[in-house]
C-alpha positions in Angstrom: 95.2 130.4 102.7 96.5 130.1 106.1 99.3 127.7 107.2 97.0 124.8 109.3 100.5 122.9 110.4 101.4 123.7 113.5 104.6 121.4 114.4 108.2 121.9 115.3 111.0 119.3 115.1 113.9 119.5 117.7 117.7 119.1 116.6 117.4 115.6 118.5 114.8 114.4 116.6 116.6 115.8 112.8 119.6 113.9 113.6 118.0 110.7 114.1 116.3 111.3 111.1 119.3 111.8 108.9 121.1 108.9 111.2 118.2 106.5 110.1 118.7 107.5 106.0 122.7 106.7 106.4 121.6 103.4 107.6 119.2 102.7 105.2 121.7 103.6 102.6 124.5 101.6 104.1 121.7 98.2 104.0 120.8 99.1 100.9 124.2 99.9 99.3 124.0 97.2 96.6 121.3 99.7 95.2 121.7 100.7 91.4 124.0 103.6 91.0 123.2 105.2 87.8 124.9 108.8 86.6 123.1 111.5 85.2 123.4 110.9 81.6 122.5 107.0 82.9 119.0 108.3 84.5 118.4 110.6 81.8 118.1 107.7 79.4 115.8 105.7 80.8 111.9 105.1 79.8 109.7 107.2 81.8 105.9 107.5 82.0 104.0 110.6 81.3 101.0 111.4 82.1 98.8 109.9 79.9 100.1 106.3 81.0 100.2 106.6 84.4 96.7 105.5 85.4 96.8 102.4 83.3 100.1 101.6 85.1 98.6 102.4 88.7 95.6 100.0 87.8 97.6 97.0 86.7 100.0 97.3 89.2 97.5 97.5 92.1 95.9 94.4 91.2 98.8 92.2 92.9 
């Protein structure tokens, strides 16, 4: 299969974009930090949960 994306990004335009995610972290700083052992703890959904969860949650 061929590659059908033919784009290129300039140096200009990868510097805004990294300049636009440090703002959105600075305006979003009082985000949860959580460490790795933190993260690793929490409840996830698998697989065989996660259509029941995108249903209900695209009823709002």
């Amino acid at each position: 299969m061929s590659n059908l994306i033919s784009a290129s990004i300039t140096t200009d335009e990868v510097n805004k974009v990294l300049s636009d995610i440090a703002e959105i972290k600075k305006i979003f700083s009082f985000g949860i930090k959580m460490t790795p052992k933190e993260r690793k703890n929490i409840p996830k959904i698998d697989d065989s949960r996660l259509s029941f969860v995108e249903k209900k949650s695209s009823v709002w």
